[in-house]
PQR file of N, CA, C, O and H, with PARSE charges and radii, in Angstrom:
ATOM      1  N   UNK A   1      85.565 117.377 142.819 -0.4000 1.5000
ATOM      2  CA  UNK A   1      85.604 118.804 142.590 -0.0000 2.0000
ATOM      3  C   UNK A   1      86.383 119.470 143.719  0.5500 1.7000
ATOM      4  O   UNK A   1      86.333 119.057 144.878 -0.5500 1.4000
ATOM      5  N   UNK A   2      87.090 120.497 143.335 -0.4000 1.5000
ATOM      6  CA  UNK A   2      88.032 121.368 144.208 -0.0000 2.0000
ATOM      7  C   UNK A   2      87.203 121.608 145.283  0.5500 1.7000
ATOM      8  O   UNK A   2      86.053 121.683 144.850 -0.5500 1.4000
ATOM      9  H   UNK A   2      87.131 120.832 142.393  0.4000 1.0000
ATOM     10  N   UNK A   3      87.236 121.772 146.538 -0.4000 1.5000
ATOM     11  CA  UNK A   3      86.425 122.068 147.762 -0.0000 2.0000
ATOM     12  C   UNK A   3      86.368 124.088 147.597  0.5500 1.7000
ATOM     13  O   UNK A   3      85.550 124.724 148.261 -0.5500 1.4000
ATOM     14  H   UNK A   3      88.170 121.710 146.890  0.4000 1.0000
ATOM     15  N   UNK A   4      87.271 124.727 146.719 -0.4000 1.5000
ATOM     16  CA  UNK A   4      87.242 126.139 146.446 -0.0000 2.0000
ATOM     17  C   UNK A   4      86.634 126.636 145.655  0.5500 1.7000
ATOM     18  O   UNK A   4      86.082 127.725 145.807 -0.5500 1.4000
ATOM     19  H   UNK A   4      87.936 124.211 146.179  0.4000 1.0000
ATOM     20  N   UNK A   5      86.589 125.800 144.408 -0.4000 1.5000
ATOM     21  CA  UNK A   5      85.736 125.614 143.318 -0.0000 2.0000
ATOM     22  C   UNK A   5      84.121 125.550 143.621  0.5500 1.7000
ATOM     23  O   UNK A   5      83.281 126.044 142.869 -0.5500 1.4000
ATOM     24  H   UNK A   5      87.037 124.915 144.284  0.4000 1.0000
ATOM     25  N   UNK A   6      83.906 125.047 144.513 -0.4000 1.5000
ATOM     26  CA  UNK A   6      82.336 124.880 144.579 -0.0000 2.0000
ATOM     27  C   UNK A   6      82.036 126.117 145.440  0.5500 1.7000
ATOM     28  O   UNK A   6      81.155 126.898 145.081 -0.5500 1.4000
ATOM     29  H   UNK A   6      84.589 124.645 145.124  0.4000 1.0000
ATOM     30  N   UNK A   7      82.626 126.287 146.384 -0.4000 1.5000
ATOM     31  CA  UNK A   7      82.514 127.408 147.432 -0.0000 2.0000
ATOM     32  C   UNK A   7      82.517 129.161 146.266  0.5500 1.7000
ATOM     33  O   UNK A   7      81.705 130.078 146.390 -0.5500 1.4000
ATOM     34  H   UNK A   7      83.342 125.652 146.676  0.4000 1.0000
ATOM     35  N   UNK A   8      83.743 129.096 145.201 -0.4000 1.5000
ATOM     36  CA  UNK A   8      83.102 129.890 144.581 -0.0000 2.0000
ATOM     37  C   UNK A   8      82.396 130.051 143.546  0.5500 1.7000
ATOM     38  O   UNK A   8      82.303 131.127 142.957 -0.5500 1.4000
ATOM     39  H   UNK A   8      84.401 128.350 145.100  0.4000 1.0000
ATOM     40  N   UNK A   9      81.737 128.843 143.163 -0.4000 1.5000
ATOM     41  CA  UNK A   9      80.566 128.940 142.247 -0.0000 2.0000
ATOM     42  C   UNK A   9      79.258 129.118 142.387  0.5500 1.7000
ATOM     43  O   UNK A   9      78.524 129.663 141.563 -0.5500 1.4000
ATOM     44  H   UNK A   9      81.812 127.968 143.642  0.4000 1.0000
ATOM     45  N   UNK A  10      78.817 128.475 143.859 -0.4000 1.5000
ATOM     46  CA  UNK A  10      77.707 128.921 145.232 -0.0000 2.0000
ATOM     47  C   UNK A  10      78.179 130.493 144.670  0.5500 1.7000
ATOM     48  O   UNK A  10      77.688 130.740 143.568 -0.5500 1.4000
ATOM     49  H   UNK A  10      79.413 128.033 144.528  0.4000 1.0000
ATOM     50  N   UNK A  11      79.013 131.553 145.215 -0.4000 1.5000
ATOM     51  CA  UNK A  11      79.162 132.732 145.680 -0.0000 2.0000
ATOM     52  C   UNK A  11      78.944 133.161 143.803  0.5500 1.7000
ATOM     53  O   UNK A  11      78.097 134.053 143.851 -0.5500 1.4000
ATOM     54  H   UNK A  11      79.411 131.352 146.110  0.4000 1.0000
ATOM     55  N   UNK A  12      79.198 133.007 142.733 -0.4000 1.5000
ATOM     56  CA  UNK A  12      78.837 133.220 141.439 -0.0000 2.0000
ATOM     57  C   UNK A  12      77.500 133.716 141.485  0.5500 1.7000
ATOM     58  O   UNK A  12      77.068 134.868 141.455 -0.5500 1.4000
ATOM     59  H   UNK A  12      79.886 132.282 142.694  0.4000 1.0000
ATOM     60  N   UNK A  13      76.620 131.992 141.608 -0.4000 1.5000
ATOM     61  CA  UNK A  13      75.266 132.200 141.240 -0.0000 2.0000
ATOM     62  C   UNK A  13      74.939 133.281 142.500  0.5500 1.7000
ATOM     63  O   UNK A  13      74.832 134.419 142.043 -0.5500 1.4000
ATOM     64  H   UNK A  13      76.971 131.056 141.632  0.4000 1.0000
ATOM     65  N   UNK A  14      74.834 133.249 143.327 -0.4000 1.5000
ATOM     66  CA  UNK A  14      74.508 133.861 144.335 -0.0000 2.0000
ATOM     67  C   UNK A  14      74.690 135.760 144.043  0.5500 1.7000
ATOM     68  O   UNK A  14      73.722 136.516 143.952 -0.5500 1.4000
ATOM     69  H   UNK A  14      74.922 132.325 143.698  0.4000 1.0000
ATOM     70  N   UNK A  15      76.085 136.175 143.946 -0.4000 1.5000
ATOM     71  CA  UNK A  15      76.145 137.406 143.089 -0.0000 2.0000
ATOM     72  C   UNK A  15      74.956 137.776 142.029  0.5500 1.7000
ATOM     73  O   UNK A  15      74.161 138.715 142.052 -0.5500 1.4000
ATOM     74  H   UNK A  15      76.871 135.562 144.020  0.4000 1.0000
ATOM     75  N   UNK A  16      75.130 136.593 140.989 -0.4000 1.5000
ATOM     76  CA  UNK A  16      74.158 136.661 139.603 -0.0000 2.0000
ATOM     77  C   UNK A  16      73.132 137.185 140.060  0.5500 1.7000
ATOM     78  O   UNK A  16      72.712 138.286 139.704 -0.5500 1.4000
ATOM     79  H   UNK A  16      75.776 135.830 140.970  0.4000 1.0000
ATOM     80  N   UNK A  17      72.475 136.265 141.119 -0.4000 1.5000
ATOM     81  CA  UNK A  17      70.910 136.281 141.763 -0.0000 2.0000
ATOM     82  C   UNK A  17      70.483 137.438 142.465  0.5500 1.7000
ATOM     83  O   UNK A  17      69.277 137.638 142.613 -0.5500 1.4000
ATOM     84  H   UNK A  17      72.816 135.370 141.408  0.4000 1.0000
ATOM     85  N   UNK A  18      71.561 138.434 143.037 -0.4000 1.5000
ATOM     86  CA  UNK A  18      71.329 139.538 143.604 -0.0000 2.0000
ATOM     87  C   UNK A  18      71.508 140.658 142.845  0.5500 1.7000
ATOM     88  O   UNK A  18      71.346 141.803 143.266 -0.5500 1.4000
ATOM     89  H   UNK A  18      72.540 138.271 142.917  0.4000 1.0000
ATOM     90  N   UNK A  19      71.824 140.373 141.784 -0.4000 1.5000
ATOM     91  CA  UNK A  19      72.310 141.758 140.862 -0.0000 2.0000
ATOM     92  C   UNK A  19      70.651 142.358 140.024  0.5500 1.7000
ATOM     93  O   UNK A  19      70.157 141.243 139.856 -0.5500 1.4000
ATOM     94  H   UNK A  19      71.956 139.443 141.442  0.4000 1.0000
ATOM     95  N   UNK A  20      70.132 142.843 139.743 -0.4000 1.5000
ATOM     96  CA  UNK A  20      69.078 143.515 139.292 -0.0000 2.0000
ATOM     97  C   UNK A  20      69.396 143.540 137.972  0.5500 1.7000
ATOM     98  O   UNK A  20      70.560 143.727 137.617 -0.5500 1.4000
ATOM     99  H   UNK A  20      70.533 143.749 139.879  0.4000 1.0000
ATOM    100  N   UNK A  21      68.035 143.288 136.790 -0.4000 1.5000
ATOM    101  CA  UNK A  21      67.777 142.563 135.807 -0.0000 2.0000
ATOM    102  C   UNK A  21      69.173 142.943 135.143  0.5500 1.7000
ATOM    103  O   UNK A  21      69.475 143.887 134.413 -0.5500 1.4000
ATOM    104  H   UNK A  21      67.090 143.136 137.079  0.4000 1.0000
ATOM    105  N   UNK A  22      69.851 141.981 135.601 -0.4000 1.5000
ATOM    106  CA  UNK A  22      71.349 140.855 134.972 -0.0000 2.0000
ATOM    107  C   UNK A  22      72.460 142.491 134.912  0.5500 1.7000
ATOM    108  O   UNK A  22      73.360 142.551 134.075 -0.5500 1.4000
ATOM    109  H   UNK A  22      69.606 141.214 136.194  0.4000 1.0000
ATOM    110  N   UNK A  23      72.273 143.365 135.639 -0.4000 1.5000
ATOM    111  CA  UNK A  23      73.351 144.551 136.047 -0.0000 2.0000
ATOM    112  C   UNK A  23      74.311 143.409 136.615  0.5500 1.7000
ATOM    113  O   UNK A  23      73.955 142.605 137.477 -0.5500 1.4000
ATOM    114  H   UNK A  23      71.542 143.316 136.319  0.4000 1.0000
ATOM    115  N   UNK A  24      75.646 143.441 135.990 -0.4000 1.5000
ATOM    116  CA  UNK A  24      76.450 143.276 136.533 -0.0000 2.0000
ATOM    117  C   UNK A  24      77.267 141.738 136.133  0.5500 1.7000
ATOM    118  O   UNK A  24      78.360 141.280 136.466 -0.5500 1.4000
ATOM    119  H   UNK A  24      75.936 144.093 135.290  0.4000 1.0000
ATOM    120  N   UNK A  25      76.453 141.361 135.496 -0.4000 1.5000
ATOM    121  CA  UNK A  25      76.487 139.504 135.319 -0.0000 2.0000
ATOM    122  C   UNK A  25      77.191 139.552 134.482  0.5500 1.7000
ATOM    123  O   UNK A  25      78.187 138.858 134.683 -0.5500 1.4000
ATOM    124  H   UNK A  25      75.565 141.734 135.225  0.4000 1.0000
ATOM    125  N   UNK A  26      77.176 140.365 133.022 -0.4000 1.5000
ATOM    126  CA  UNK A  26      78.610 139.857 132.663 -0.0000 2.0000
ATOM    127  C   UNK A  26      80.098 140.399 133.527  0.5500 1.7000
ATOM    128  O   UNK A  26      80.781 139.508 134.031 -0.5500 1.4000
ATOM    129  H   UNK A  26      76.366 140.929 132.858  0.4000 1.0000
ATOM    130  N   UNK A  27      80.430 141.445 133.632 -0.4000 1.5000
ATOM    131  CA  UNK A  27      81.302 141.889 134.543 -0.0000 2.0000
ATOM    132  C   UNK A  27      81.869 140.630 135.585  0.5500 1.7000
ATOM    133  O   UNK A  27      83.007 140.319 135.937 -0.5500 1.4000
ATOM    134  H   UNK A  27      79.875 142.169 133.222  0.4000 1.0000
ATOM    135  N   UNK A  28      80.419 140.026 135.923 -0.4000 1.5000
ATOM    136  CA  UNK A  28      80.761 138.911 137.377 -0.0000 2.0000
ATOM    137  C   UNK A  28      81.190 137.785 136.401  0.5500 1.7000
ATOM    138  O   UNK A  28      82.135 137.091 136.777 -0.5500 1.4000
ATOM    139  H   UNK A  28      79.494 140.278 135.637  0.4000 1.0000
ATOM    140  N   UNK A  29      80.477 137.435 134.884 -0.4000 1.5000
ATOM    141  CA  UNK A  29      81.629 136.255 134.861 -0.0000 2.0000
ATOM    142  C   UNK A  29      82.717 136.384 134.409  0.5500 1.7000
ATOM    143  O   UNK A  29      83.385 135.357 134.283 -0.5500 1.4000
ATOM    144  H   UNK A  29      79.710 137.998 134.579  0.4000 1.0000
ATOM    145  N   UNK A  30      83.378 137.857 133.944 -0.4000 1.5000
ATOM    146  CA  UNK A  30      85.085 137.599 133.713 -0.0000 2.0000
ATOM    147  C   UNK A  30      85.653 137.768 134.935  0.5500 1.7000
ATOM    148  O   UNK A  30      86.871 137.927 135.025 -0.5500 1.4000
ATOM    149  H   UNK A  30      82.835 138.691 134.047  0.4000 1.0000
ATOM    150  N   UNK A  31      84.714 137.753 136.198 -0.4000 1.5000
ATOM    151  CA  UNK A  31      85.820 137.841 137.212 -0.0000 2.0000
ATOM    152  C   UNK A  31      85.821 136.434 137.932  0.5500 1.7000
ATOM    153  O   UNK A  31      86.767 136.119 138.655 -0.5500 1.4000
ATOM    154  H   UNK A  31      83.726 137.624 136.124  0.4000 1.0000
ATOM    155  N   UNK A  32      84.522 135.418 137.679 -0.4000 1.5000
ATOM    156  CA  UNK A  32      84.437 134.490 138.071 -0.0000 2.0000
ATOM    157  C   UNK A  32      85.525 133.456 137.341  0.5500 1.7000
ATOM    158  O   UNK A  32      86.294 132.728 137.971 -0.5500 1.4000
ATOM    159  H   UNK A  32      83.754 135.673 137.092  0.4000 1.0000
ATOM    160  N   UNK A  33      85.439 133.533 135.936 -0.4000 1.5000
ATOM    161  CA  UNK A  33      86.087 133.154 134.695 -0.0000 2.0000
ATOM    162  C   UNK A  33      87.730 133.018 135.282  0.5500 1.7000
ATOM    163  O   UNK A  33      88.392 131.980 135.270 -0.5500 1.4000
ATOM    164  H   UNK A  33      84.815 134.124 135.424  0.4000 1.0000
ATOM    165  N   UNK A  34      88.061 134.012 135.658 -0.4000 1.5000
ATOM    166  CA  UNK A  34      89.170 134.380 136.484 -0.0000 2.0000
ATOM    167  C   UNK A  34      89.733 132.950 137.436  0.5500 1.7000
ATOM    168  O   UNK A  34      90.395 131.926 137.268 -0.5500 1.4000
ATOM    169  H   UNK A  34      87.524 134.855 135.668  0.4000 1.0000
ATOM    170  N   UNK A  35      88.954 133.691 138.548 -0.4000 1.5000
ATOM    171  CA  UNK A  35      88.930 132.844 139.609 -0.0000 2.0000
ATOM    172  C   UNK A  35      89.042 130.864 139.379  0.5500 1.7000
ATOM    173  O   UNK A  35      89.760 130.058 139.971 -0.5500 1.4000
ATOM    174  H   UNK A  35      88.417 134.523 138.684  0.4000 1.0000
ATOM    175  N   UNK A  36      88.175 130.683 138.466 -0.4000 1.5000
ATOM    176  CA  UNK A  36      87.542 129.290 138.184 -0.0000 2.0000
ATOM    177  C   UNK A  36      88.984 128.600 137.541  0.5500 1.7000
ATOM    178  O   UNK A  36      89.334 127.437 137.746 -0.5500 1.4000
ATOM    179  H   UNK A  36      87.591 131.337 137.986  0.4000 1.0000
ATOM    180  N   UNK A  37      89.803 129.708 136.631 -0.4000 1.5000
ATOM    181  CA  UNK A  37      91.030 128.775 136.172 -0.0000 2.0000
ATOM    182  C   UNK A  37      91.580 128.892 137.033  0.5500 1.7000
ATOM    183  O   UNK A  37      92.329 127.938 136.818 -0.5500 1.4000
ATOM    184  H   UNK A  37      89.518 130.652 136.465  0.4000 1.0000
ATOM    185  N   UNK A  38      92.041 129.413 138.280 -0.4000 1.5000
ATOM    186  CA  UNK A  38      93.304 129.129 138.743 -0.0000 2.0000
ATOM    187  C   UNK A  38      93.377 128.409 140.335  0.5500 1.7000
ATOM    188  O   UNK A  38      94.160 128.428 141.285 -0.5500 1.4000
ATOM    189  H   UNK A  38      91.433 130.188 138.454  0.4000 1.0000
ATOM    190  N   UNK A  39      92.238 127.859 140.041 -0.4000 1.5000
ATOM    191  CA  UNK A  39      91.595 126.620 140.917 -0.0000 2.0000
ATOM    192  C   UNK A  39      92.861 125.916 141.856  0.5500 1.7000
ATOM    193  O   UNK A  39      94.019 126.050 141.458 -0.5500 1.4000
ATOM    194  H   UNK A  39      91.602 127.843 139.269  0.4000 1.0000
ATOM    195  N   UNK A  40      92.613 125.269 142.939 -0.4000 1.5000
ATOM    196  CA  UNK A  40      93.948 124.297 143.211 -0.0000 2.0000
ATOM    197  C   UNK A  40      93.466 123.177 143.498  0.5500 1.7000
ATOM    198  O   UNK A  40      92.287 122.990 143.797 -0.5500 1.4000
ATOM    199  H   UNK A  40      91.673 125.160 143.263  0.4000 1.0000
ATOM    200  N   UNK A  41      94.288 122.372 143.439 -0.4000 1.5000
ATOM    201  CA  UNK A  41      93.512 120.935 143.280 -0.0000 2.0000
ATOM    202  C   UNK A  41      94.309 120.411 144.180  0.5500 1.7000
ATOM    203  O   UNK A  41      95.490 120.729 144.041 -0.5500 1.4000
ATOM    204  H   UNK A  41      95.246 122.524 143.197  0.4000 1.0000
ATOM    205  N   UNK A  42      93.918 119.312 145.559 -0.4000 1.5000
ATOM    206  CA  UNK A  42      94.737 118.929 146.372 -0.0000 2.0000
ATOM    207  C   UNK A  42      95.041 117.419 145.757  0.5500 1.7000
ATOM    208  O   UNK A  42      94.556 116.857 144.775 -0.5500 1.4000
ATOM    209  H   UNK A  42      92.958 119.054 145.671  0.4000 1.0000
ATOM    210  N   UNK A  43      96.155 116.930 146.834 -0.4000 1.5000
ATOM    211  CA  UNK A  43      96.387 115.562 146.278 -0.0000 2.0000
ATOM    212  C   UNK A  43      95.056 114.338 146.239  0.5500 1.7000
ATOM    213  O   UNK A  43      94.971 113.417 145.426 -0.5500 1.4000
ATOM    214  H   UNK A  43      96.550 117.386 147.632  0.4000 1.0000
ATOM    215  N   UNK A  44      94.294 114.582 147.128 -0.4000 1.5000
ATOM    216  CA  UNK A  44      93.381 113.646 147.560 -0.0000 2.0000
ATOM    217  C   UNK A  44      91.722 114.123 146.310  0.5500 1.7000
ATOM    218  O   UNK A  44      90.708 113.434 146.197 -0.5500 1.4000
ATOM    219  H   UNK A  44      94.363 115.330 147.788  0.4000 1.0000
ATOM    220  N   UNK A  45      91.906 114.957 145.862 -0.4000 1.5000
ATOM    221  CA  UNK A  45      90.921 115.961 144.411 -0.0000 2.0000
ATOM    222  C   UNK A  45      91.171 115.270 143.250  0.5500 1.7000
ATOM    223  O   UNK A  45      92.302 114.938 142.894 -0.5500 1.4000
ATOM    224  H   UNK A  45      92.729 115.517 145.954  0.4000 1.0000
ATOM    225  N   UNK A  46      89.875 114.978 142.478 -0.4000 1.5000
ATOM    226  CA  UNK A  46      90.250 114.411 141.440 -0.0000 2.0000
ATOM    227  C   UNK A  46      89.858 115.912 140.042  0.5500 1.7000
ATOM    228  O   UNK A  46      88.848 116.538 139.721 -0.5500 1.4000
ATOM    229  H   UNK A  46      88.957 115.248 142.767  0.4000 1.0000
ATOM    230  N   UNK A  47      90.999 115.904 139.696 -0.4000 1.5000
ATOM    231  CA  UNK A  47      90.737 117.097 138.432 -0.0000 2.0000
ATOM    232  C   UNK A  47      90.815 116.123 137.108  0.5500 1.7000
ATOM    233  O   UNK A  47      91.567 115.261 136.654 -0.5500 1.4000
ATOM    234  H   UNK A  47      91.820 115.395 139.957  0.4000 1.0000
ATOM    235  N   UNK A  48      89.276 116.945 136.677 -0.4000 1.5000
ATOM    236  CA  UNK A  48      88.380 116.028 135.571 -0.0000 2.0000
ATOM    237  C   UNK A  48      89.563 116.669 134.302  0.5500 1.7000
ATOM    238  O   UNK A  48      90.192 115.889 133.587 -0.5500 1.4000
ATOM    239  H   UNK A  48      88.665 117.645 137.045  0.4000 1.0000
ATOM    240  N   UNK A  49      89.689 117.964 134.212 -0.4000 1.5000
ATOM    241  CA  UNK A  49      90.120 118.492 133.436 -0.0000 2.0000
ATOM    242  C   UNK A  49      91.780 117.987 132.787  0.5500 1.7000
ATOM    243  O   UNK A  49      92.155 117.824 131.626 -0.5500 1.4000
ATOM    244  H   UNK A  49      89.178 118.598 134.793  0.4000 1.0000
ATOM    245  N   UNK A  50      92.436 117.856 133.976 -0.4000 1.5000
ATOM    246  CA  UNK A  50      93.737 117.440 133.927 -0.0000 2.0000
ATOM    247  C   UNK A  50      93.802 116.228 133.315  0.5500 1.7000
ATOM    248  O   UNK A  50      94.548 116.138 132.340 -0.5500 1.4000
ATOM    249  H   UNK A  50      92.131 117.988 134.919  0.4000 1.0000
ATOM    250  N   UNK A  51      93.111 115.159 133.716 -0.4000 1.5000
ATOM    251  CA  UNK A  51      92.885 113.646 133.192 -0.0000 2.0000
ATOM    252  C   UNK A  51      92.721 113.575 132.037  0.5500 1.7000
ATOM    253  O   UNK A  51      93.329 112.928 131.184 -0.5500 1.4000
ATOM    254  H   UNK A  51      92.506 115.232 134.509  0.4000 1.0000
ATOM    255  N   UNK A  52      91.563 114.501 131.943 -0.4000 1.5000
ATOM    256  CA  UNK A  52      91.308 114.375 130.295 -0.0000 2.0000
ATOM    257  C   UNK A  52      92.130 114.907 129.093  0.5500 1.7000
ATOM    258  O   UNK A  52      92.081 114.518 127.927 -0.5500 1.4000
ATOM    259  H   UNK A  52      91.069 115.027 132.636  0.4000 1.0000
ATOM    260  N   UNK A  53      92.948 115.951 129.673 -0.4000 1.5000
ATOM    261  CA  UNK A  53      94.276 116.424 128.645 -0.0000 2.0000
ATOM    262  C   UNK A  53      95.478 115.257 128.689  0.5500 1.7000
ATOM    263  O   UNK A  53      96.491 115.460 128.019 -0.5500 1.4000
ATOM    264  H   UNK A  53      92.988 116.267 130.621  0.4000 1.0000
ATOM    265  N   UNK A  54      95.345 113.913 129.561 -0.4000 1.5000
ATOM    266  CA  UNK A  54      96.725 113.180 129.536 -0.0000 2.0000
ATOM    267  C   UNK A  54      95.785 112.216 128.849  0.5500 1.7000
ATOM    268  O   UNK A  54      96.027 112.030 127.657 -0.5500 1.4000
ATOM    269  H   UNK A  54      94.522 113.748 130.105  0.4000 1.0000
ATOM    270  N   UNK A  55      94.868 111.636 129.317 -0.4000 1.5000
ATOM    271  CA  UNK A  55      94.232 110.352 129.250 -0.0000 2.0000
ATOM    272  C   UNK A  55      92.992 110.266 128.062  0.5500 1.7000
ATOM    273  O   UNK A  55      92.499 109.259 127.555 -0.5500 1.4000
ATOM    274  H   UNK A  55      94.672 111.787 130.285  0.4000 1.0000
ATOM    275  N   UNK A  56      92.727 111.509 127.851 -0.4000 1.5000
ATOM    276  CA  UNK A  56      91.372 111.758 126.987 -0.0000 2.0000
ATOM    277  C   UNK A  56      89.976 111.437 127.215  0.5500 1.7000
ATOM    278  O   UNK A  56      89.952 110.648 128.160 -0.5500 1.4000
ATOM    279  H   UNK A  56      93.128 112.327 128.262  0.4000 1.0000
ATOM    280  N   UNK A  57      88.868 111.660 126.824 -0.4000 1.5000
ATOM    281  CA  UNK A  57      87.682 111.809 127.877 -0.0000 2.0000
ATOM    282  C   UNK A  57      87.343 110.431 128.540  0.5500 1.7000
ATOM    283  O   UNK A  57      87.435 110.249 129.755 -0.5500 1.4000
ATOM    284  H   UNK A  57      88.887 112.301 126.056  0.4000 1.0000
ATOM    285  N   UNK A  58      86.918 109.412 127.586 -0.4000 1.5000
ATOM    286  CA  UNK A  58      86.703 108.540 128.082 -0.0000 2.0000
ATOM    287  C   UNK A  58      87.345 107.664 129.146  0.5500 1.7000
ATOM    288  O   UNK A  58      86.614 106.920 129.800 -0.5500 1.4000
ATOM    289  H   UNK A  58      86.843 109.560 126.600  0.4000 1.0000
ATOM    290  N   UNK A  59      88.929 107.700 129.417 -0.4000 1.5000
ATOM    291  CA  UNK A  59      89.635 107.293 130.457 -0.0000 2.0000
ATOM    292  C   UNK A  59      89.624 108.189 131.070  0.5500 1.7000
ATOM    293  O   UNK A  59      90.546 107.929 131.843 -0.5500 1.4000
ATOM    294  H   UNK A  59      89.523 108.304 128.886  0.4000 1.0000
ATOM    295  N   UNK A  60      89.156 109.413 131.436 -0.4000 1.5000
ATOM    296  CA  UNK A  60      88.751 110.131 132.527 -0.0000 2.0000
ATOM    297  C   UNK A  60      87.597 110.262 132.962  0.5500 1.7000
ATOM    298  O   UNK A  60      87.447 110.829 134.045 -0.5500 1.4000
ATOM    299  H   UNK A  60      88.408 109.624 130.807  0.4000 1.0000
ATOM    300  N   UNK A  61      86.544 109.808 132.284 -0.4000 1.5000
ATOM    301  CA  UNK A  61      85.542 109.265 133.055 -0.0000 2.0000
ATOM    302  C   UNK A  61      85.757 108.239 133.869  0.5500 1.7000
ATOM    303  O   UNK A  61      85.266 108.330 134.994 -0.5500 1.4000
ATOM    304  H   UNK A  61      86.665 109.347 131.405  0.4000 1.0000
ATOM    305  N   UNK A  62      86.524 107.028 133.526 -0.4000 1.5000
ATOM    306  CA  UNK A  62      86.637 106.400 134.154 -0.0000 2.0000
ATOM    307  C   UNK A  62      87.233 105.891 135.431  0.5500 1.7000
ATOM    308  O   UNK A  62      86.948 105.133 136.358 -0.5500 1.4000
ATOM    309  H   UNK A  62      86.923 106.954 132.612  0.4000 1.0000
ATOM    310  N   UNK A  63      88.475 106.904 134.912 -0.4000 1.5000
ATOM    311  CA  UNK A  63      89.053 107.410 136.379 -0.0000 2.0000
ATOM    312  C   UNK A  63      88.568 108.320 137.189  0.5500 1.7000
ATOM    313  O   UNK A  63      89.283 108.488 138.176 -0.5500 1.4000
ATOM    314  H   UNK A  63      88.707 107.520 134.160  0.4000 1.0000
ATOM    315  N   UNK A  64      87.566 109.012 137.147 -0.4000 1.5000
ATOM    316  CA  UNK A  64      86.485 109.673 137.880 -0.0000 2.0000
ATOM    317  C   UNK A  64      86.087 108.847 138.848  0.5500 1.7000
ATOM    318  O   UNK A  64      86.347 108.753 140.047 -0.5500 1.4000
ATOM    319  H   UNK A  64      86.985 108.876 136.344  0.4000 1.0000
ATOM    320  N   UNK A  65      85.281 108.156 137.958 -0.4000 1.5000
ATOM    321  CA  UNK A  65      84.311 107.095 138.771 -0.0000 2.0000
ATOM    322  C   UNK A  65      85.127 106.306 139.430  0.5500 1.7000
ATOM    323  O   UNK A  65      84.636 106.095 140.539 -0.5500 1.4000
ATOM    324  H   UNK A  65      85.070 108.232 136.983  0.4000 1.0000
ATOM    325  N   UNK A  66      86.063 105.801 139.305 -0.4000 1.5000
ATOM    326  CA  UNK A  66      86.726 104.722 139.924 -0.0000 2.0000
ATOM    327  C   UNK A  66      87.373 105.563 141.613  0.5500 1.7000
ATOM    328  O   UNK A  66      87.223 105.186 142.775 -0.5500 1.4000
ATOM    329  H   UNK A  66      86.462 105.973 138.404  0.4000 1.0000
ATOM    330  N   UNK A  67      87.925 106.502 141.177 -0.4000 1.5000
ATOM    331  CA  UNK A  67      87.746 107.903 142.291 -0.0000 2.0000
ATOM    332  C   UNK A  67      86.604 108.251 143.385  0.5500 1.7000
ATOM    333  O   UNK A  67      86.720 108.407 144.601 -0.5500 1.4000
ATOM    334  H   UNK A  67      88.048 106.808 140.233  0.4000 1.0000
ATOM    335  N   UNK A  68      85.725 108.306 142.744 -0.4000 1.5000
ATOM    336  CA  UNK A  68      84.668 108.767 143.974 -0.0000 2.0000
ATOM    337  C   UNK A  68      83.922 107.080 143.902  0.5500 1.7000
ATOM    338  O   UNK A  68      82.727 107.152 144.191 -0.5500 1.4000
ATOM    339  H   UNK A  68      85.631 108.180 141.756  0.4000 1.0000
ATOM    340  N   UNK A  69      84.251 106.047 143.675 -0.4000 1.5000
ATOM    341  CA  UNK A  69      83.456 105.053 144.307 -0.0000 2.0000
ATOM    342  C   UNK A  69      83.319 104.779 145.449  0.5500 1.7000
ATOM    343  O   UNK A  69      84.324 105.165 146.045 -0.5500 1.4000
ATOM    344  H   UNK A  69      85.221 105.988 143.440  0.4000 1.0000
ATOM    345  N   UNK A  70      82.705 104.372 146.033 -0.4000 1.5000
ATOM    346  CA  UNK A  70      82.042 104.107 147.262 -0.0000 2.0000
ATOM    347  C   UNK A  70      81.757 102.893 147.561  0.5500 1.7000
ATOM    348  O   UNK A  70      80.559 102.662 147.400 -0.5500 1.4000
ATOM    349  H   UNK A  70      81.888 104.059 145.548  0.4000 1.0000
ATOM    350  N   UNK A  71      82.641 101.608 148.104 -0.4000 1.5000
ATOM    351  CA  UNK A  71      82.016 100.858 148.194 -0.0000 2.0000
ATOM    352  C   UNK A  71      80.916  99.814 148.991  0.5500 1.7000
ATOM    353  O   UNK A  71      81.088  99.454 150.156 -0.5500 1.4000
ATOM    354  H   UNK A  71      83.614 101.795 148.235  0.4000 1.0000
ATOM    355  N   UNK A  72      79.953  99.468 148.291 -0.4000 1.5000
ATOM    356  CA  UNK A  72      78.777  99.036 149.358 -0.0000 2.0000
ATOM    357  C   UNK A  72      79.315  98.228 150.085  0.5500 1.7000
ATOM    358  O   UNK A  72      80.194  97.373 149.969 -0.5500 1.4000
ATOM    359  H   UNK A  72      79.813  99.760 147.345  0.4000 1.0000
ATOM    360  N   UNK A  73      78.074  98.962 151.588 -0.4000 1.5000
ATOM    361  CA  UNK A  73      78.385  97.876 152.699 -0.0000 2.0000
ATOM    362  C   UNK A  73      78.083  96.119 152.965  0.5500 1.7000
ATOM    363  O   UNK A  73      78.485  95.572 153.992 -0.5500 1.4000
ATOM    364  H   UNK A  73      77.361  99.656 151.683  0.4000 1.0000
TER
END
């Protein structure tokens, strides 16, 4: 996941959570909505989305996972 992407989806819910019974929440998601597409993705980021428009879902799962593996010590 984008390291910007998460930073503003924390700041989403967080808005949501302070707004008084849901004043404001839709307003906050066409601006979040906003924000969320025009994401940047670095070279070293794996974008789920992108994969799956070349490769289709299932080979982007897999290239996910093969991405964030970790291997044991």
């Amino acid at each position: 996941m984008p390291a910007d992407g998460i930073v503003l989806a924390k700041e989403a819910f967080r808005l949501v959570e302070r707004t008084q019974a849901y004043q404001g929440e839709e307003v906050a998601s066409y601006l979040f909505h906003a924000f969320g597409t025009n994401l940047r993705f670095e070279d070293d980021e794996f974008n789920f989305m992108k994969a799956r428009t070349e490769h289709g879902v299932k080979r982007a799962f897999q290239l996910r996972d093969e991405h964030f593996e970790i291997p044991e010590p």
